[in-house]
C-alpha positions in Angstrom: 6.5 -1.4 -0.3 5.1 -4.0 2.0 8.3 -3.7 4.2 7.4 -4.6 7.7 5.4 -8.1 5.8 8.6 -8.5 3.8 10.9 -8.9 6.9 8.7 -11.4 9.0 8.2 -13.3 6.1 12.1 -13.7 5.5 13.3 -14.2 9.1 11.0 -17.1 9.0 12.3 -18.7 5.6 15.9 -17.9 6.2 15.2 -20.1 9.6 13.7 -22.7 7.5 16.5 -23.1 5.0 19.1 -23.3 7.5 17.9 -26.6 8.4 19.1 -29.4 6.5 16.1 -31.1 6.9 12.4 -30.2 7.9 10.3 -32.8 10.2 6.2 -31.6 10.1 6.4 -29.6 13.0 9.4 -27.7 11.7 6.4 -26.6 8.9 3.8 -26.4 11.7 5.8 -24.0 13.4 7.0 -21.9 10.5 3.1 -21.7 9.1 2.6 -19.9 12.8 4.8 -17.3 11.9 3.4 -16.6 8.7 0.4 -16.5 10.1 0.9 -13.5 12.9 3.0 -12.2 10.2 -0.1 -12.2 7.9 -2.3 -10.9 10.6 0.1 -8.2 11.9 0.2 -6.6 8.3 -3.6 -6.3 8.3 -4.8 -9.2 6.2 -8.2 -10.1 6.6 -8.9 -13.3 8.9 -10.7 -15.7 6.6 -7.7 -14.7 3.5 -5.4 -15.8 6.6 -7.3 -19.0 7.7 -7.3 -20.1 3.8 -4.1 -19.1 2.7 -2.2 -21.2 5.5 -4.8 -24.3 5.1 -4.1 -24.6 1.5 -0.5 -23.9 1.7 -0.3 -26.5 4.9 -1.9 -29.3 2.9 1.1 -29.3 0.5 3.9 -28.4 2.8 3.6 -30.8 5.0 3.6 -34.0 2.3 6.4 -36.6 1.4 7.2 -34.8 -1.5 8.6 -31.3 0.9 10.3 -33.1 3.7 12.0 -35.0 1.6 13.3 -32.5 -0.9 17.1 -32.1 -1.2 16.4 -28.4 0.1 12.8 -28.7 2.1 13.3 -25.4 3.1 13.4 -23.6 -0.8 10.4 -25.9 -1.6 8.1 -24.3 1.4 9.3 -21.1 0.1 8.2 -21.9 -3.8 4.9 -23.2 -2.0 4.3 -19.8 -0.1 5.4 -17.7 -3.5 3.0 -19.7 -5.8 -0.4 -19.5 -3.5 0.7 -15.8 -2.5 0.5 -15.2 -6.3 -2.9 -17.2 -6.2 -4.1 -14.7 -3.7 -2.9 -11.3 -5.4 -5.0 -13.1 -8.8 -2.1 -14.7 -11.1 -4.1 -17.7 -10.8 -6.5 -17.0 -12.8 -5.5 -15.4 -16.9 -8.5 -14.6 -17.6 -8.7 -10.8 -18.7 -4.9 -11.0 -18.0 -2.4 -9.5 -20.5 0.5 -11.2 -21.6 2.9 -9.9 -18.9 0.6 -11.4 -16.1 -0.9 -8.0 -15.5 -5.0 -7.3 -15.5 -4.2 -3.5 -17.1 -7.4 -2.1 -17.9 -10.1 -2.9 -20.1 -10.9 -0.9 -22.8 -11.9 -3.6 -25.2 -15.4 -2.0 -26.2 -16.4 0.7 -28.9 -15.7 3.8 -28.4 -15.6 6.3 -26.4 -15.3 3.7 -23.3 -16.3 5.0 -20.3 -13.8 4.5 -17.1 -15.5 5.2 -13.7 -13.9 6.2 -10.8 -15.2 5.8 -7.3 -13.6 5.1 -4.0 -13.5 7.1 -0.2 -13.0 10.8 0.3 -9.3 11.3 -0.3 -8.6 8.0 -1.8 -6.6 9.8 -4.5 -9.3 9.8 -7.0 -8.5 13.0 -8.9 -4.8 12.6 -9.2 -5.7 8.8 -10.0 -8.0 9.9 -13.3 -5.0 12.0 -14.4 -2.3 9.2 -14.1 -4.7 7.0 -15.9 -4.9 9.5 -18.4 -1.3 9.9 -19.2 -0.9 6.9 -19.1 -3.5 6.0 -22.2 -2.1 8.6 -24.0 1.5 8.1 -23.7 1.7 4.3 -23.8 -1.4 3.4 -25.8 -1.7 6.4 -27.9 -5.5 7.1 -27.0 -7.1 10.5 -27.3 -8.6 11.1 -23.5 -10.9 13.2 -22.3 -11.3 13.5 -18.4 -14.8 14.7 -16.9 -15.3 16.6 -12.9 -18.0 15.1 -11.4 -17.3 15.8 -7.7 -19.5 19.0 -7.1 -18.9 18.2 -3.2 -15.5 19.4 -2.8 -14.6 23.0 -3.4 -12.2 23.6 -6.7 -12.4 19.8 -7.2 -13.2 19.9 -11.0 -10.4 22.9 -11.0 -7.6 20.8 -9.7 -8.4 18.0 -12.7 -8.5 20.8 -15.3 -5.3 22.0 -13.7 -4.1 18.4 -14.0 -5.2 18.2 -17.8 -3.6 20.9 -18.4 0.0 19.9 -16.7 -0.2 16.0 -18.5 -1.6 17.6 -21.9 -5.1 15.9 -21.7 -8.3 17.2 -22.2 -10.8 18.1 -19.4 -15.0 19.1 -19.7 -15.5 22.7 -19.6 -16.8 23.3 -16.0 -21.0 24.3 -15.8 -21.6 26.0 -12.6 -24.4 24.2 -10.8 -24.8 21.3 -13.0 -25.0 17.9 -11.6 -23.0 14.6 -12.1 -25.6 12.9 -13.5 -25.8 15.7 -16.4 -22.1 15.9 -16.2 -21.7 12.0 -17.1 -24.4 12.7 -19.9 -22.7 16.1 -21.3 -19.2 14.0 -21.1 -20.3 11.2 -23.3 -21.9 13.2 -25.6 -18.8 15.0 -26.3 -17.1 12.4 -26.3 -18.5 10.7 -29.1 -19.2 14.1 -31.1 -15.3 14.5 -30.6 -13.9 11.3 -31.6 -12.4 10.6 -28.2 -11.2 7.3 -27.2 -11.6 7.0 -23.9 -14.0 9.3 -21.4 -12.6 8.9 -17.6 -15.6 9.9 -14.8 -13.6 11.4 -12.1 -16.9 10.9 -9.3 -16.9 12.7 -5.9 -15.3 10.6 -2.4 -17.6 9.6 -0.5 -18.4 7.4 2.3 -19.6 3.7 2.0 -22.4 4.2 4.5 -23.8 7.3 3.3 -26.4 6.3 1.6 -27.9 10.0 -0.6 -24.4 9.9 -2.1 -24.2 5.7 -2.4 -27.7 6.8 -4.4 -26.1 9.3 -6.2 -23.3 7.1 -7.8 -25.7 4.4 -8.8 -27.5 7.2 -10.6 -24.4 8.3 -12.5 -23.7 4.7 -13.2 -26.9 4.2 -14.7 -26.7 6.9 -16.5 -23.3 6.6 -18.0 -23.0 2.8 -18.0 -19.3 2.4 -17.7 -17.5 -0.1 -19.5 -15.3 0.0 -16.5 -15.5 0.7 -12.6 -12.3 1.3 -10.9 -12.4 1.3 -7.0 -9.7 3.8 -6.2 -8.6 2.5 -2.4 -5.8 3.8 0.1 -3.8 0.7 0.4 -2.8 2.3 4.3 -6.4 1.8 5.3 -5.9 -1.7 5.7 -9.0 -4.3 6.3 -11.0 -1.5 6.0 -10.5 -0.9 2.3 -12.1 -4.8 2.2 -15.6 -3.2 3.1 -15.4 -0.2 1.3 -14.8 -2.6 -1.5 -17.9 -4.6 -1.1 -20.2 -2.0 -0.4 -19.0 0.2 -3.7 -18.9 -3.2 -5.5 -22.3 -4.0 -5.0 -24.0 -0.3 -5.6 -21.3 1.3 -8.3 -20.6 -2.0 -10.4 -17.3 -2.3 -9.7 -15.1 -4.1 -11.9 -11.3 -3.2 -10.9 -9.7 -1.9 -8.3 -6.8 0.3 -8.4 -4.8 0.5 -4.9 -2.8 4.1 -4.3 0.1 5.4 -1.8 1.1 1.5 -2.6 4.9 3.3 -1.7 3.7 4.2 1.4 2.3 0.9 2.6 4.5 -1.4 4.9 2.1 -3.6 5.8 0.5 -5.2 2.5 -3.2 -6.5 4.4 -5.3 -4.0 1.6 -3.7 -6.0 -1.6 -3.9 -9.1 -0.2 -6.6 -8.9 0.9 -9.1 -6.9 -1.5 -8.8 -9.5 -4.8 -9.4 -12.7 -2.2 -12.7 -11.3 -0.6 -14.2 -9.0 -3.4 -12.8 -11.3 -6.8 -12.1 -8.1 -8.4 -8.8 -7.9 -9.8 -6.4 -5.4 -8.7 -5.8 -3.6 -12.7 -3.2 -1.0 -10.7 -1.0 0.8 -8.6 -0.3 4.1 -7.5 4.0 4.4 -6.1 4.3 7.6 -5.5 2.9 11.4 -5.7 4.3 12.0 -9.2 1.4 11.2 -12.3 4.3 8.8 -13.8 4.6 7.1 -10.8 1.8 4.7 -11.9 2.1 0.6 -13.2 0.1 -2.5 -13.9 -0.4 -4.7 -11.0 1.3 -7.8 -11.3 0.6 -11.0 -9.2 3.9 -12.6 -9.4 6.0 -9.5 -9.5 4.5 -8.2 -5.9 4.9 -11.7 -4.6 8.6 -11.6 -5.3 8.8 -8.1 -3.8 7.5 -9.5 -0.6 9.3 -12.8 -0.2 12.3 -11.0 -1.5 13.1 -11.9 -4.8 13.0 -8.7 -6.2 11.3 -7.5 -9.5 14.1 -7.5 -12.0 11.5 -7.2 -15.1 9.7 -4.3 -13.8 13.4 -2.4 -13.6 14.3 -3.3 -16.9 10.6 -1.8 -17.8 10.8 1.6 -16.2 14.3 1.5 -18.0 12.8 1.3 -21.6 10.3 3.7 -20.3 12.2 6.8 -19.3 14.6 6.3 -21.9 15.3 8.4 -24.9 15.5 5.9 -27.9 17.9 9.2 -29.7 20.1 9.5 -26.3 20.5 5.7 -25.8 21.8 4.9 -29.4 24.5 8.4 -29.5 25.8 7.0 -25.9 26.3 3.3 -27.7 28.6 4.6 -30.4 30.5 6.8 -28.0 31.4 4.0 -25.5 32.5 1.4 -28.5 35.1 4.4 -29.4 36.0 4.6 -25.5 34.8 8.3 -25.7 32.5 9.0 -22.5 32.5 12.8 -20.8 30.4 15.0 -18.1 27.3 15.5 -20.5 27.0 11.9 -20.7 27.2 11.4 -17.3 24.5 13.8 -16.6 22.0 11.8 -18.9 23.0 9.0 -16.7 21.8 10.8 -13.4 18.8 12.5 -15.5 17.9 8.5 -16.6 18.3 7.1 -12.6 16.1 10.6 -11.3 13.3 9.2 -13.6 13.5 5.7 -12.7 12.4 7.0 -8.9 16.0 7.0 -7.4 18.7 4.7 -6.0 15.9 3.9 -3.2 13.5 3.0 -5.7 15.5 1.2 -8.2 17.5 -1.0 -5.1 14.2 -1.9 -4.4 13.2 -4.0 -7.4 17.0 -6.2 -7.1 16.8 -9.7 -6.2 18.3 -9.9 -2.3 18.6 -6.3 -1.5 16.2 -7.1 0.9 18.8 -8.4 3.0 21.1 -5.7 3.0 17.9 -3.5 3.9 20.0 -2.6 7.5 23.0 -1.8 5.8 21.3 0.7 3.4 19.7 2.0 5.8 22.8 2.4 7.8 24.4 4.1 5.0 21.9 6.9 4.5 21.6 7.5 1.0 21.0 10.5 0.2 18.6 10.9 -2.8 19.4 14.7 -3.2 22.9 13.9 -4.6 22.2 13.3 -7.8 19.8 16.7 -8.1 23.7 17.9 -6.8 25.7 16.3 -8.9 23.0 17.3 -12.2 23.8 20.6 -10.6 27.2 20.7 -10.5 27.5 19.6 -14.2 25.4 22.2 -15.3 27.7 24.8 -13.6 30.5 24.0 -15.9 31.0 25.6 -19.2 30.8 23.1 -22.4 34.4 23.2 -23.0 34.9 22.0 -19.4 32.1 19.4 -19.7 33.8 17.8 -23.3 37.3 18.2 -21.3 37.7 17.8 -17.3 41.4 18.4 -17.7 40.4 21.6 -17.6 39.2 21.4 -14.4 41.9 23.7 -12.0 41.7 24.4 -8.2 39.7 28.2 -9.3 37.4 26.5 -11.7 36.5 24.0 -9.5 35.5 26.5 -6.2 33.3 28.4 -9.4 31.8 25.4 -9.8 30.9 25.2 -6.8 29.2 28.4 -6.3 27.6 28.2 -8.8 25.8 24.8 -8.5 25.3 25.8 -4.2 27.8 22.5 -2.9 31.2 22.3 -1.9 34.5 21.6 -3.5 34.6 18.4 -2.0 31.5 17.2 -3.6 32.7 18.9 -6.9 36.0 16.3 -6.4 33.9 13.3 -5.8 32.1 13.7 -8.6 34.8 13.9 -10.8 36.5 10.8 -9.2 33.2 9.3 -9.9 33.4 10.0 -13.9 37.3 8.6 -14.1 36.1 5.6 -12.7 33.4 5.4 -15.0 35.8 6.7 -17.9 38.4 4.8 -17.0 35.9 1.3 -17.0 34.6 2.6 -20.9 38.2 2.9 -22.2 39.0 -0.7 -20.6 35.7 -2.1 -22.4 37.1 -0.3 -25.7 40.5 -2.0 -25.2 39.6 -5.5 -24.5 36.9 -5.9 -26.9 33.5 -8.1 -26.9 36.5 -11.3 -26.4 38.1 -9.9 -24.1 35.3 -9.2 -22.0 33.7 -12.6 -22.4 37.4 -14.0 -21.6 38.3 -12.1 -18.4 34.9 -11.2 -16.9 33.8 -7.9 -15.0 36.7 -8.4 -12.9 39.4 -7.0 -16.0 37.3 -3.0 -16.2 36.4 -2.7 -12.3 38.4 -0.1 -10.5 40.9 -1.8 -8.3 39.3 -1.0 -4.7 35.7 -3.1 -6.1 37.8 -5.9 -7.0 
């Protein structure tokens, strides 16, 4: 996410804190950098021009060059106006976490529009909204088809309902979205629904029948909500889609997708600058869960670096089985920890989007970005590895003792790799065995006494 932004940004801070002390032309010089750095990831001119004015003015004062460590205060500068420009600045609507999230503070059912480009993402967008209403905030959802443009549209959300468990509008053949919006509502209040999600057809900015038709279905339907879905890979463009859909459809949030696919970072900061409509979310992948709250000061730390430990430790508590997490607990204070366990550990990293996606949110991996990259990890090892486990038999699961030369090339057969990787997986689990039965042994006093440095295997030491 926001890669190629990312590295300019932190070649020209890591030259900055190198120097033990920074004279104003040292700043001057560093702000130029940001700037083509800004411009080069697609960030609208005037959010560049005010961005390095107002983070100038205090960079360059008394108070910055002579700081202990000028260098980390220009940093904390850039951090705290980037968040400024992504919206943290303002609370207002704001959750407690920071994040906008979206608004359903109305009676119900609320009504949730969706508009945005041809092939924005709408339809898949509506569904992850919808899972994600229902799983996390326990509301009863129905989603309505509204795009009578694109062939099997309304069947691919109805095939989307069906996959998520959500319920979808019974399809009329040749009715329009303007009765669609109508029908929808009325069900949904007959129905007891919470929430009724508008799923409206793409459609260009500058076509102006179907510009009508949108203001009709918002007239119509009167939203308690608006969502702009936008391709954050379109760059400055998204900017103008976003004002011309803001001032015909209402819009009052914008949700930013294929966010995972977007090195540059110009669409996010750029869109809540020009428009003032807050970013509520972000699509991070293809999957319906790959979908979260867009936080100001969590992005700004993904860009300059820092990482986004809180967001790690949410997917965490997200994927994880409550049941699962509380067996595994009592097993490791007796020491006890064997192949099924291990496989709930791969199952748990799978969900949290992979090694990739979980090295991502760490403070400083960044860094190290060449050296991953060098090392090829390969994401299809753990689908391998789950594999592998589920070849053996339970006995051989509870007991790798059992584990001989033959059982091993079944295994291997069976689960499509190769004895080798069968061997490194069980080197793998004694090194992880081996760590619980050290934790076991020296105790919560132990551990406090000697550190990590008493259970790691001897080559991490």
């Amino acid at each position: 996410m926001f890669d190629s932004l990312s590295d300019r940004l932190n070649a020209v801070f890591d030259n900055l804190r190198r120097r033990g002390a920074l004279s104003a032309d040292d700043v001057g010089a560093a702000l130029r950098e940001i700037r083509v750095a800004l411009l080069e990831a697609d960030v609208a001119l005037p959010v560049v021009r005010d961005f390095i004015g107002a983070v100038r003015e205090k960079a360059v004062g008394q108070e910055v060059l002579r700081s202990v460590t000028p260098g980390q205060m220009v940093v904390k500068i850039v951090h705290d106006h980037l968040v400024e420009v992504l919206g943290g600045g303002a609370n207002r609507g704001r959750g407690p976490d920071g994040a906008a999230g979206i608004d359903l503070n109305a009676a119900p059912p609320v009504t949730v529009m969706l508009v945005g480009l041809q092939g924005s993402g709408k339809t898949t967008t509506c569904a992850k909204i919808a899972l994600r209403l229902k799983a996390r905030d326990r509301k009863k959802v129905l989603m309505a088809g509204l795009d009578v443009q694109r062939p099997a549209a309304q069947e691919q959300l109805a095939q989307l309902g069906r996959q998520i468990g959500v319920a979808t509008l019974p399809v009329v053949v040749g009715e329009r979205p303007v009765a669609i919006a109508r029908r929808a509502l009325d069900v949904g209040r007959r129905e007891g629904y919470d929430v009724v999600l508008l799923d409206t057809a793409g459609r260009l900015h500058v076509n102006e029948e179907l510009m009508l038709e949108v203001a009709a279905v918002r007239e119509a339907a009167n939203p308690h909500q608006t969502l702009l879905v936008a391709d954050a890979m379109t760059g400055q463009d998204a900017v103008n889609v976003a004002k011309a859909f803001g001032e015909r459809a209402g819009v009052t949030g914008i949700v930013l997708t294929r966010v995972d696919g977007d090195a540059r970072g110009g669409a996010a900061l750029s869109m809540r600058a020009i428009t003032g409509k807050p970013i509520v979310m972000i699509g991070t992948g293809e999957k319906v869960e790959a979908f979260e709250p867009f936080h100001p000061e969590r992005i700004a730390g993904r860009i300059l670096g820092m990482g986004d430990v809180v967001s790690l430790v949410e997917k965490a508590a997200e994927t994880a089985d409550q049941e699962d997490a509380e067996r595994l607990a009592k097993k490791l204070q007796k020491g006890a920890f064997d192949l099924d366990d291990l496989a709930g550990q791969l199952r748990q990293i799978r969900r949290m989007g992979g090694m990739t996606g979980m090295l991502g949110l760490l403070p400083g991996v960044g860094k190290i970005k060449k050296q991953l990259a060098d090392a090829n990890i390969d994401e299809g090892i753990i689908k391998r590895q789950e594999a592998i486990i589920g070849s053996m038999t339970r006995a051989e699961r509870r007991n790798p003792k059992l584990l001989n030369g033959s059982r091993r090339r079944r295994i291997a057969a069976g689960s499509g790799t190769s004895v080798p990787e069968v061997n490194r997986l069980l080197k793998q689990y004694q090194d992880m065995a081996g760590m619980m039965k050290k934790m076991k042994k020296l105790g919560e006093r132990g551990l406090t006494r000697h550190g990590l440095q008493a259970i790691l295997p001897q080559g991490m030491r």
